[in-house]
C-alpha positions in Angstrom: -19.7 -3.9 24.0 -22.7 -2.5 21.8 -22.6 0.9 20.2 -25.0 2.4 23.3 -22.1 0.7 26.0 -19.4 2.6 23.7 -21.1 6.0 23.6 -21.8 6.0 27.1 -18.2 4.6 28.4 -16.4 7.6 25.9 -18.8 9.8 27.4 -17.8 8.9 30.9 -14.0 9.1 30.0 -14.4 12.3 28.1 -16.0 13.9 31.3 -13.1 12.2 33.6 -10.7 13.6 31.3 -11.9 17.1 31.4 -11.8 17.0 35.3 -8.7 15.0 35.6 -7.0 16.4 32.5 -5.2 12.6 32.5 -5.3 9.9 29.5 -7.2 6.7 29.9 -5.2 3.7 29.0 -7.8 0.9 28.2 -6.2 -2.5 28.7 -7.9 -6.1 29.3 -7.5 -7.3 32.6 -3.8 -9.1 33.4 -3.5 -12.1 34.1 -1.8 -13.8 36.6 1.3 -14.4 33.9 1.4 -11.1 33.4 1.9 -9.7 36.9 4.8 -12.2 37.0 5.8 -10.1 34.1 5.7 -7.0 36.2 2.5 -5.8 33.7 -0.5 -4.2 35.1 -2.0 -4.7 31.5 -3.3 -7.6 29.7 -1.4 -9.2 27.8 -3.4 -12.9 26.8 -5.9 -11.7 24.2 -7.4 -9.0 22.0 -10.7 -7.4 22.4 -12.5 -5.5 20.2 -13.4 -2.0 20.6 -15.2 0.6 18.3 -13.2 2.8 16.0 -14.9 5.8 17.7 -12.1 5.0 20.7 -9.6 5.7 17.9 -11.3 9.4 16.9 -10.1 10.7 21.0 -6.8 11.8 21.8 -7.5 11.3 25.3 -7.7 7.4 25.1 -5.0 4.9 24.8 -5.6 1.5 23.7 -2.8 -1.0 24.4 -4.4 -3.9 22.8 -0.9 -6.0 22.0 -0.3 -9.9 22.8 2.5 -12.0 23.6 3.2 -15.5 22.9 2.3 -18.0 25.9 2.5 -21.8 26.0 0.1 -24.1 27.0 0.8 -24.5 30.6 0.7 -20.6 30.6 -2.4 -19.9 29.0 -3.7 -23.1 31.1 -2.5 -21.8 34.7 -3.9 -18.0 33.6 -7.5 -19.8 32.9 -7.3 -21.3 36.5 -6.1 -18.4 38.2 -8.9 -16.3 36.9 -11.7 -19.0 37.4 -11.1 -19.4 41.2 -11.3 -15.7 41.5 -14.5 -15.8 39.8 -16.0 -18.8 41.7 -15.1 -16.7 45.0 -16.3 -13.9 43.9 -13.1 -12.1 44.0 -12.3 -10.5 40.4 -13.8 -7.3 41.8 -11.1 -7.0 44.9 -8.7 -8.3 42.3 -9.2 -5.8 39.7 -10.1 -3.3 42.5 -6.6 -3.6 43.6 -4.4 -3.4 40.0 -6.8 -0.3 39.5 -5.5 1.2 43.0 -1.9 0.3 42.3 -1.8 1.5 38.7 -2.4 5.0 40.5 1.3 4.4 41.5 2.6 2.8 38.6 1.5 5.3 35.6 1.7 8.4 38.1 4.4 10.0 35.4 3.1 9.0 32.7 -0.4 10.5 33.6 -2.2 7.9 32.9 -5.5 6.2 34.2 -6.4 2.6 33.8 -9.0 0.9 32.7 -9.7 -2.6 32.3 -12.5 -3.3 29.1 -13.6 -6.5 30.6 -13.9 -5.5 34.3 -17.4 -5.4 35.8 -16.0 -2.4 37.9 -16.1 0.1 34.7 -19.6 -1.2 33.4 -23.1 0.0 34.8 -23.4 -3.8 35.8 -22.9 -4.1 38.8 -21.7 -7.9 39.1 -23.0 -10.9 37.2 -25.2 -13.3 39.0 -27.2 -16.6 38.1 -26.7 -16.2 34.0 -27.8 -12.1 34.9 -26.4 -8.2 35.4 -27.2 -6.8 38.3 -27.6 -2.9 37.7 -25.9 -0.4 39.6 -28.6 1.7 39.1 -28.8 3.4 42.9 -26.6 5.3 41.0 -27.6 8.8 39.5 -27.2 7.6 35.9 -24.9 5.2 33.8 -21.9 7.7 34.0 -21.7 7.4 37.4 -21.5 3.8 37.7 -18.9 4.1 35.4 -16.8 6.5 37.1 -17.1 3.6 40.3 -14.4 1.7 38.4 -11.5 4.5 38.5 -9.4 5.1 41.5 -8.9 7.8 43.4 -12.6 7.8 44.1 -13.8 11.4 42.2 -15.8 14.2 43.9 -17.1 15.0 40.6 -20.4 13.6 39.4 -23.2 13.9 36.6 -26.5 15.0 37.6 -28.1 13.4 34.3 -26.8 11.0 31.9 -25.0 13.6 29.3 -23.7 12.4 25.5 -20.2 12.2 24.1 -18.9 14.5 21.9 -18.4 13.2 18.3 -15.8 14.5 15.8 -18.1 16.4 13.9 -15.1 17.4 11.3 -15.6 13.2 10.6 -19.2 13.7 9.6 -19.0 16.6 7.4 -15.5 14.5 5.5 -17.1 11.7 4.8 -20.3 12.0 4.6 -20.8 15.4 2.6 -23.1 13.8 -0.2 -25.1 11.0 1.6 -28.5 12.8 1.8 -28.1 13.2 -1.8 -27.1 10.2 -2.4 -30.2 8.5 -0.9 -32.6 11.5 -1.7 -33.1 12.7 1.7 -34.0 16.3 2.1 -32.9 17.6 5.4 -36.0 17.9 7.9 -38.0 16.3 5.5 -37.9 12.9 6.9 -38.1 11.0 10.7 -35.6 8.3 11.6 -37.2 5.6 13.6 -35.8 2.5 15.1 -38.4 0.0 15.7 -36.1 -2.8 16.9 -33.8 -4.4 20.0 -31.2 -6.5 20.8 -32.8 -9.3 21.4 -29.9 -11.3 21.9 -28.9 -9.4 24.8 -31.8 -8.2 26.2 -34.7 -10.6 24.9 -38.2 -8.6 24.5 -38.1 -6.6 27.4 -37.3 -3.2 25.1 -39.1 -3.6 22.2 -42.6 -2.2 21.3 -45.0 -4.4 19.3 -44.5 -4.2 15.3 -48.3 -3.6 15.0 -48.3 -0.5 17.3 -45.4 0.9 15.4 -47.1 0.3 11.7 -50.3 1.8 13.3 -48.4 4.7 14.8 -46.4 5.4 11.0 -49.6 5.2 9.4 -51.1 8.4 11.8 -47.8 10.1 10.8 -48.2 9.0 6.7 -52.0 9.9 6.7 -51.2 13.3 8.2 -47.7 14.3 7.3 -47.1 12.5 3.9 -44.7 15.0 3.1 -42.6 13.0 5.7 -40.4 10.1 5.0 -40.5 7.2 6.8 -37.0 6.5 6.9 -35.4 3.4 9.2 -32.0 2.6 9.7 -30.6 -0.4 11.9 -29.1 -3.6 11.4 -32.0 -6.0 12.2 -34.3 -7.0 9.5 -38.2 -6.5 9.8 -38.6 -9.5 7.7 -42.3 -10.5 7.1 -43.4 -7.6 9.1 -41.6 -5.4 6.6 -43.7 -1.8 6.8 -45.4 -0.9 3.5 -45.7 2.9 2.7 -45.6 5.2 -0.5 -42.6 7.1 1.2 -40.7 4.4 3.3 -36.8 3.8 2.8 -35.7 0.8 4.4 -32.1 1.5 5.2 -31.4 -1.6 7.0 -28.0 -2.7 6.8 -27.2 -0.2 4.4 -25.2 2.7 6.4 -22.0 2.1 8.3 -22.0 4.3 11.7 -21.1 7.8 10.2 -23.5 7.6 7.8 -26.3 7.0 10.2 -25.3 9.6 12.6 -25.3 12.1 9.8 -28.5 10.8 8.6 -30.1 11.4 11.9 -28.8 14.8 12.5 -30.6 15.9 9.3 -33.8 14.4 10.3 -37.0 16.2 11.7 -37.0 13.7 14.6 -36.0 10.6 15.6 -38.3 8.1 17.3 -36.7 4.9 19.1 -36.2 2.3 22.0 -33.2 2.2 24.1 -30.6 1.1 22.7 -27.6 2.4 20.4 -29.5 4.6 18.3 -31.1 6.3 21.4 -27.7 7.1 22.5 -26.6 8.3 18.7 -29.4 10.1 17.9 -28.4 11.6 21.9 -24.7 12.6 20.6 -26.2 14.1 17.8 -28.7 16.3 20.1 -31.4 15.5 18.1 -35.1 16.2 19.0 -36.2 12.0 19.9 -39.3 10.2 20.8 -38.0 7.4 23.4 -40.4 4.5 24.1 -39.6 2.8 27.3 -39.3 -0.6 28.3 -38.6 -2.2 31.5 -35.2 -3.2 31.1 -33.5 -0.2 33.0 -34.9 2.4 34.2 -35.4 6.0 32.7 -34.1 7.9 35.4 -30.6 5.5 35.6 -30.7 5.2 31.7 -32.1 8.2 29.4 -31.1 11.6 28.2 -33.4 13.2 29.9 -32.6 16.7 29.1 -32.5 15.8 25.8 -35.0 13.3 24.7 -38.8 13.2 25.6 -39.3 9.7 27.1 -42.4 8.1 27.5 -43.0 5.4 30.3 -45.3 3.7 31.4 -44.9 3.4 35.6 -45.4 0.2 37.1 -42.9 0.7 39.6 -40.5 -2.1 37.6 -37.9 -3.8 39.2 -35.0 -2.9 37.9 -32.5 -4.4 39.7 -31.6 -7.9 37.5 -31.5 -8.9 34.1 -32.3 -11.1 32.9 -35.9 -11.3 34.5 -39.9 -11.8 33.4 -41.8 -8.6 33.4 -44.0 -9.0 36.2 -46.6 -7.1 33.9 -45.3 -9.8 31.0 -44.3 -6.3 28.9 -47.6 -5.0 29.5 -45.7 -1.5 30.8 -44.5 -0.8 27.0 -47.3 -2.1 25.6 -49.8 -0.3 27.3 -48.2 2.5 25.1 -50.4 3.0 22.7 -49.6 4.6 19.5 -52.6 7.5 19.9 -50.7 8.2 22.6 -46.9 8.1 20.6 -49.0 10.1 18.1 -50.0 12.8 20.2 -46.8 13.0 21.6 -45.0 13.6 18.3 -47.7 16.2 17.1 -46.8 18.1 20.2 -43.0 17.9 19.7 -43.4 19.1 15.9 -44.7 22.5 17.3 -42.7 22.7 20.5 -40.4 19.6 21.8 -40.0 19.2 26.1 -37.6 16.8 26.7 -37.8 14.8 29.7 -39.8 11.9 30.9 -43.1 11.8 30.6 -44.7 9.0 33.6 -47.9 7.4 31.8 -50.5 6.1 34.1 
């Protein structure tokens, strides 16, 4: 799970916990071993999580394994592949979810298994793929499909977690001075996507984004250019007077910190989207066709800018029917123009280009 599918899933819990007033316990799925063992949780192998779990009170990670033997471990692998090749992990985990309703009843508890399809906004996997859930209103409501009883409650629009901010101001007191960073002094921008994951289909070309930072240098040059992330630019590397290449350089809190000082933040979806949406900040999203905006933005928050070529959005992973053309029929005039008009007065909300 990336840093976007951790800030949305805390955000989804946080809301089911205000609602429910119960404790998520976040468990792997058990395997068949385990339910011999009278264990709704799973007990065959770690996963890895995000220290932001650890900052809420309201989640409980049991993330504890037992010894098991060979024939165990190979009778667990079996068990679980012939649900899979039936399609049946979903009824399987639909049912632990529905019994665990019974089982943690005292203990007022709510479980949730990390590697179940049923608590992610994919909706099942599928030839290599994801297919969305995305007939839902936004990403928080496909995760909320995953808990049982089935909720009333819903989110009209995809809404942020809540970060610690008692974390930020600890920690991270002298970082703008540090790097010489004046608050609202400099834009954040993020000009890069997981392309492991998610191939092209998110990313603007590097040429429209040194084209659009040049506008912003030529007119602004009081404005540092300031990027943070964890993928290098390499040969494309963007040469200004007042760039700071922070790649690699800032662990989470830093960056969250460094963003909330910012004048604006300009990105793709992905995790700094939703960080720069935790920390409420004024952002310039450019769209791609991997999701759409409607399922997948902070609407009331950021000012997204689209270009509608009535996408499918079902599967991923897929070829652009427009081979990317949608995002990169965005020009950077147009980004430009956009970010002029935010400096004066920002709208958030998504902006349909044609």
């Amino acid at each position: 799970m990336g840093i976007g599918g951790t800030l949305v899933t805390i955000s989804a819990l946080q809301k089911i916990n205000k609602e429910t007033k119960k404790k998520i316990l976040i468990s792997m799925r058990p395997n068949i071993s385990d339910l011999f063992n009278f264990s709704l949780l799973g007990k065959s192998e770690k996963f890895n999580y995000s220290c932001l779990f650890k900052q809420h009170k309201f989640i409980v990670l049991y993330n504890r394994t037992i010894y098991k033997n060979t024939i165990t471990k190979s009778i667990d692998r079996f068990f679980i592949n012939i649900l899979y090749k039936f399609r049946l992990l979903e009824f399987y985990d639909y049912f632990l979810i529905s019994i665990s309703q019974i089982a943690f009843r005292k203990k007022n508890f709510l479980l949730m298994y990390i590697n179940s399809s049923r608590f992610s906004y994919g909706k099942e996997k599928k030839n290599g793929g994801i297919i969305w859930k995305n007939k839902e209103k936004n990403l928080l409501n496909a995760i909320f499909l995953g808990f049982k009883p089935k909720y009333t409650f819903s989110s009209n629009f995809l809404e942020p977690p809540s970060i610690p901010f008692k974390i930020l101001d600890k920690r991270k007191k002298s970082i703008l001075q540090t790097l010489n960073l004046v608050e609202n002094q400099y834009i954040v921008f993020e000009p890069m996507s997981n392309k492991k994951w998610f191939g092209g289909l998110r990313e603007w070309p590097m040429k429209n984004w040194n084209e659009l930072l040049k506008l912003i240098n030529k007119k602004y040059p009081f404005l540092r250019l300031v990027r943070i992330g964890t993928n290098l630019i390499s040969d494309k590397k963007l040469k200004f007077s007042n760039f700071l290449d922070l790649t690699g350089k800032t662990d989470f809190f830093d960056t969250l910190l460094i963003i909330k000082k910012s004048k604006m933040f300009i990105g793709l979806e992905g995790g700094m989207m939703h960080m720069s949406a935790s920390m409420k900040k004024n952002s310039l999203i450019i769209w791609g066709c991997l999701t759409s905006p409607s399922f997948a933005s902070y609407k009331k928050i950021h000012r997204v800018l689209y270009f509608n070529k009535s996408c499918n959005h079902d599967f991923f992973p897929k070829s652009c029917p427009e081979r990317s053309r949608c995002i990169n029929n965005i020009s950077p005039e147009i980004v430009f123009e956009e970010f002029e008009k935010s400096l004066k007065r920002f709208k958030s909300g998504i902006n349909y280009l044609n």
